[in-house]
C-alpha positions in Angstrom: 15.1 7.4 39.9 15.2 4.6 37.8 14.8 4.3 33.6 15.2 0.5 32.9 18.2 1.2 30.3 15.6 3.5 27.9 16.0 6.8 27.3 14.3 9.5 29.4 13.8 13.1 28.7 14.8 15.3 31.5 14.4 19.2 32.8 17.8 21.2 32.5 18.4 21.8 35.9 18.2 17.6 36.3 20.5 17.2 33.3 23.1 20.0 34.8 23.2 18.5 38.0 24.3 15.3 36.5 26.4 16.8 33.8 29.0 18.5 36.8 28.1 15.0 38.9 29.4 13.4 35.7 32.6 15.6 35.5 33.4 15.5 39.2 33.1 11.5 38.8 35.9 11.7 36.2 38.0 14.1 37.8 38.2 11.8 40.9 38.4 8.6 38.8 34.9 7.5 40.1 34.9 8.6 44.0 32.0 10.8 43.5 29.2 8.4 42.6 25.6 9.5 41.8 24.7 5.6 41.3 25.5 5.0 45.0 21.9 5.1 45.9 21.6 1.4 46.7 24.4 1.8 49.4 22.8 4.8 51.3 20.0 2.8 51.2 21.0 -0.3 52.5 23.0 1.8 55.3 19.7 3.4 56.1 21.0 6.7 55.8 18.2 7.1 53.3 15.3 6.8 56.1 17.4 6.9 59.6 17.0 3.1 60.2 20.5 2.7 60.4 21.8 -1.3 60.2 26.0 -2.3 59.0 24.8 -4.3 56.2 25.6 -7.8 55.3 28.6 -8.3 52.9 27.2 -10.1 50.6 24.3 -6.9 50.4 27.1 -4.3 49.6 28.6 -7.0 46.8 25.1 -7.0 45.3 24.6 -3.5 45.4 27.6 -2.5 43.8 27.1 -4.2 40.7 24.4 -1.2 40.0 27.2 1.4 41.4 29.2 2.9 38.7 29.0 6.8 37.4 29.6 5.3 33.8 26.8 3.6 33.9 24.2 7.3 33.7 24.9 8.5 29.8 23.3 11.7 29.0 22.5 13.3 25.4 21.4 16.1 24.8 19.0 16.4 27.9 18.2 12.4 27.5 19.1 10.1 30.3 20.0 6.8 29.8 20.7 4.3 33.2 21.8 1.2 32.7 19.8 -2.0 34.0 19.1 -2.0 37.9 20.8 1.9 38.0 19.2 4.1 40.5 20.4 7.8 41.2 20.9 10.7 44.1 21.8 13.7 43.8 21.9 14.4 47.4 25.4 15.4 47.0 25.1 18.0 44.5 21.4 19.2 44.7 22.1 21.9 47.8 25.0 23.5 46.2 23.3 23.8 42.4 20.1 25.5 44.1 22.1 28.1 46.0 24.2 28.6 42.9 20.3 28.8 40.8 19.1 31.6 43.8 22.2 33.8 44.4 22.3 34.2 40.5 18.4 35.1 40.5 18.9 37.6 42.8 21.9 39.1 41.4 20.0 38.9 37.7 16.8 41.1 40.1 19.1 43.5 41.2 20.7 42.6 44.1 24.4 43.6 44.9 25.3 41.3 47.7 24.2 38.6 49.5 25.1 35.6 51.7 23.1 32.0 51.6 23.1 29.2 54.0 21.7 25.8 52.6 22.3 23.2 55.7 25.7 24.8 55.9 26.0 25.3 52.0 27.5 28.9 52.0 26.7 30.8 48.8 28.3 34.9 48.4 28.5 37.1 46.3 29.3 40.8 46.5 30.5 42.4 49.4 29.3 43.6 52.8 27.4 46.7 53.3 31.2 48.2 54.6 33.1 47.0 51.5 35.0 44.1 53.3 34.1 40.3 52.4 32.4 37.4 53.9 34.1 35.9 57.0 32.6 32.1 57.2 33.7 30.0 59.8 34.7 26.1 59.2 33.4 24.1 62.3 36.0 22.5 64.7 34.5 18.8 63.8 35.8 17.5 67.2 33.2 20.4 68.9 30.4 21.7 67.4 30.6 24.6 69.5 33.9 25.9 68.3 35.4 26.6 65.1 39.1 26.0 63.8 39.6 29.2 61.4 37.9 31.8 59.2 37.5 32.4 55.3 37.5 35.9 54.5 35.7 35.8 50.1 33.2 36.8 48.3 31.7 35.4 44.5 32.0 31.9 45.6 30.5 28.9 47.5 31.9 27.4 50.3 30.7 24.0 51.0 31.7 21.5 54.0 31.4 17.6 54.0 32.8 15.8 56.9 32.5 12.3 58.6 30.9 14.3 61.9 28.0 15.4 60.6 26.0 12.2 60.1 26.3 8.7 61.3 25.7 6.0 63.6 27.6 4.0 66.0 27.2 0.1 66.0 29.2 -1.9 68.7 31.3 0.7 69.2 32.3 1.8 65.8 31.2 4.8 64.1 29.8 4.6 60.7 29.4 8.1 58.8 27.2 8.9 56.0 30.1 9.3 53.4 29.8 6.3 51.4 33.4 4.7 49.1 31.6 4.1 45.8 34.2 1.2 45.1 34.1 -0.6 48.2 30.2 0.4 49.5 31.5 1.2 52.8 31.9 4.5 54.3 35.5 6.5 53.5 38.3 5.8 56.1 41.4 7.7 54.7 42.1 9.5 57.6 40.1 12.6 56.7 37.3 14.3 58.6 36.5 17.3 57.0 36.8 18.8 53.8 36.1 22.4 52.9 35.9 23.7 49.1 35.7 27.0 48.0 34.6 27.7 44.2 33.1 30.3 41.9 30.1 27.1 41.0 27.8 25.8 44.1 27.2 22.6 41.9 31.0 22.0 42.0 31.8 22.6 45.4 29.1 20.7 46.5 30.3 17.5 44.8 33.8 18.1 45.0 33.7 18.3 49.0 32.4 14.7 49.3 34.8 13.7 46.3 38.0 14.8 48.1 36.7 13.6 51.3 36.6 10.0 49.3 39.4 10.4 47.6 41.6 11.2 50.6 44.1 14.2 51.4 46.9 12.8 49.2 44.8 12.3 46.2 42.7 15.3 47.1 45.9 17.7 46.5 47.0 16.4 43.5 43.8 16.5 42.2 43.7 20.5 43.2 47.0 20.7 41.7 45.3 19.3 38.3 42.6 21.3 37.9 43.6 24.9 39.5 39.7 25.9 39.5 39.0 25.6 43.4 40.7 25.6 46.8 40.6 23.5 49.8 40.7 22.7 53.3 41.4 18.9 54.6 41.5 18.9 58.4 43.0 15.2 59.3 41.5 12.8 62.4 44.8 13.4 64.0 44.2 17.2 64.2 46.0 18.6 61.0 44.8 21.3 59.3 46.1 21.2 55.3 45.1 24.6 53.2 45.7 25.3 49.7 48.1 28.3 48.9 44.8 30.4 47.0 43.4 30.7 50.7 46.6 31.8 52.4 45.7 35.4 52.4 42.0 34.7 52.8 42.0 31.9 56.1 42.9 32.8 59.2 43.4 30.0 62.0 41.5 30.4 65.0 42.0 27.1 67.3 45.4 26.0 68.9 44.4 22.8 69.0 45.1 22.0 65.2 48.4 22.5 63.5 47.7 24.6 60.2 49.6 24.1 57.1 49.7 25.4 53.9 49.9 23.5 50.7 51.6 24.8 47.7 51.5 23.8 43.8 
């Protein structure tokens, strides 16, 4: 998707998806990136033919990387020179948010939606109770490492396991550092986030997964409006204190901690 720095009318679901891309970017001081299409592209996880690119190719390409360069107005778009977008990391979770609100505005009273793993609820179970959703164990897809127990709310995983290729012996995952073009190595593996917007969660769980767990909880800490769950490469499980009464661990091969404000 690129304009050539005129301005472009756009539908309103496009210019939502940017508008919470726009304010995730700025909440996370630029590591969610819409503009990072060059990157997955060069990576090849655009079309599966997967390649560590040259230096000098990333250096290129991140002179067209930069959230600040996509202005909207008034459902305009204007991109920069060069500026091309994907909103692969925020699409999923804004069209479960669209469909569990259709349904609710036809009449329905409770529902569950899985997008690729993009969990949208609302209401509750036919027995009263709420959703139980599983997060994966990211060392074994087989097994899981605890339970959410909520309703009203997406709850949306990105992790390094779930895409990425291995290139004399080094795994590269899919979850691209908008500042330095290669993929985030901050110690994280997985991040959960549960919030009352798809949209949101969507881009917020590759933003904290960027940003890193230190970063990640002060950013929670900032904004109050969504909860988390970081699991570590080293096996540590980190969950904010809005879940305490809602998670409940189900591995003993993490350690589980709870993170307070």
């Amino acid at each position: 998707n690129q304009s050539s720095s005129k301005k472009t009318e756009i539908s309103e679901d496009l210019y939502n998806q940017i508008l919470i891309s726009q304010k995730v970017s700025e909440m996370t001081d630029g590591a969610f990136d819409i503009t990072v299409l060059p990157l997955i592209n060069l990576w090849g996880f655009s079309d599966g033919e997967y390649k560590v690119p040259q230096a000098d190719d990333i250096s290129d390409a991140l002179k067209t990387v930069g959230y600040e360069k996509v202005h909207l107005d008034e459902h305009t778009m204007v991109l920069a020179q060069g500026v091309n977008i994907d909103l692969g990391a925020v699409a999923k979770g804004y069209i479960g948010q669209k469909i569990a609100d259709k349904l609710q505005e036809e009449g329905s009273s409770f529902g569950i939606l899985s997008l690729g793993g993009n969990m949208q609820l609302y209401g509750k179970k036919p027995d009263g109770s709420n959703w139980n959703i599983a997060i994966q164990d990211p060392f074994d897809e087989s097994s899981i490492i605890g339970i959410i127990s909520t309703t009203d709310c997406s709850v949306i995983t990105s992790g390094s396991y779930q895409r990425y290729f291995i290139e004399n012996d080094i795994k590269y995952h899919h979850i691209l550092d908008p500042k330095t073009g290669y993929p985030a190595d901050n110690g994280l593996i997985s991040v959960t986030i549960v919030a009352k917007d798809g949209a949101y969660s969507d881009a917020l769980s590759t933003a904290l997964f960027v940003t890193g767990l230190e970063k990640g909880i002060e950013i929670w800490k900032e904004y109050n409006d969504f909860e988390a769950v970081f699991i570590t490469e080293d096996s540590s499980v980190y969950i904010t204190e809005g879940l305490k009464d809602r998670f409940t661990p189900e591995s003993e091969d993490f350690l589980f901690e709870y993170v307070y404000k």
